[in-house]
C-alpha positions as CSV (number, residue, x, y, z in Angstrom):
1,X,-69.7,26.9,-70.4
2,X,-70.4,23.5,-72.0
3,X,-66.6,21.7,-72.8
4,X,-68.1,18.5,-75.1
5,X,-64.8,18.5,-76.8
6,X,-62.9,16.9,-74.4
7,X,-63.5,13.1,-75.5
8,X,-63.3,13.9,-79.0
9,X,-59.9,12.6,-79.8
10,X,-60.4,9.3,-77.4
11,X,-63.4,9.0,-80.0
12,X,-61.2,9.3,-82.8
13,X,-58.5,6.9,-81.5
14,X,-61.4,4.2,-80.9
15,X,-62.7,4.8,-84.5
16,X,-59.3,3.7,-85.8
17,X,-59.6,1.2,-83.6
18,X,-62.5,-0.3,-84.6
19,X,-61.6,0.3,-88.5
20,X,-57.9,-1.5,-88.1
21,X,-59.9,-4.3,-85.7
22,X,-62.4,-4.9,-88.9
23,X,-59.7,-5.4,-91.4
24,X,-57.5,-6.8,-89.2
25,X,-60.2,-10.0,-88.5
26,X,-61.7,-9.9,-92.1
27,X,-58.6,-10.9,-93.3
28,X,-58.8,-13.9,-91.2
29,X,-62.4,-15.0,-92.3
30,X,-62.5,-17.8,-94.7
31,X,-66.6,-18.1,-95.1
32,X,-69.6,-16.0,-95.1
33,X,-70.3,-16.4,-91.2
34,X,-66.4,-16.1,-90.6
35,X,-66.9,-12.6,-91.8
36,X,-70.4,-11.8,-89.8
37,X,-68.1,-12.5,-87.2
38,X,-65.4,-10.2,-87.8
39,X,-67.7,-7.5,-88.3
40,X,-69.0,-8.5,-84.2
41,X,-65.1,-8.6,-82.7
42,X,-64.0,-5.5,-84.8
43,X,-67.0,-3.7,-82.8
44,X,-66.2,-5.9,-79.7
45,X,-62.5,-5.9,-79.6
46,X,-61.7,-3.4,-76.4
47,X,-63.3,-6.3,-74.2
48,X,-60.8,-8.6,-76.1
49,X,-58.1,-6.6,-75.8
50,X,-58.8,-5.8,-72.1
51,X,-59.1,-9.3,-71.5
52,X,-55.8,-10.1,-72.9
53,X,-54.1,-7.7,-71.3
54,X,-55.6,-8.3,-67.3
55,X,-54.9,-11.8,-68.2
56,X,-51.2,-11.6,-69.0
57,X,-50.8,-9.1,-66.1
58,X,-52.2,-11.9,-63.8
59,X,-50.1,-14.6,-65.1
């Protein structure tokens, strides 16, 4: 028996992610490149937010 709905709603939650992410750093873009690159960091932004965090837990 196959279970391939088990990462489904981690799936889901990431989507969201990457949609609030994408609107989150468009609004920040001020020229055409500015927004090329928040269309990279809203498909980039766990390593961001993983840096973040492992960096304020060090500190």
């Amino acid at each position: 028996m196959s279970n391939s709905s088990t990462g489904q709603a981690g799936n889901a939650i990431y989507g969201l992610g990457i949609f609030g992410a994408w609107v989150y750093f468009w609004m920040q873009a001020d020229g055409f490149w500015q927004y090329v690159l928040a269309i990279l960091e809203g498909i980039v932004w766990p390593a961001f937010a993983v840096y973040h965090g492992l960096e304020a837990l060090n500190a």
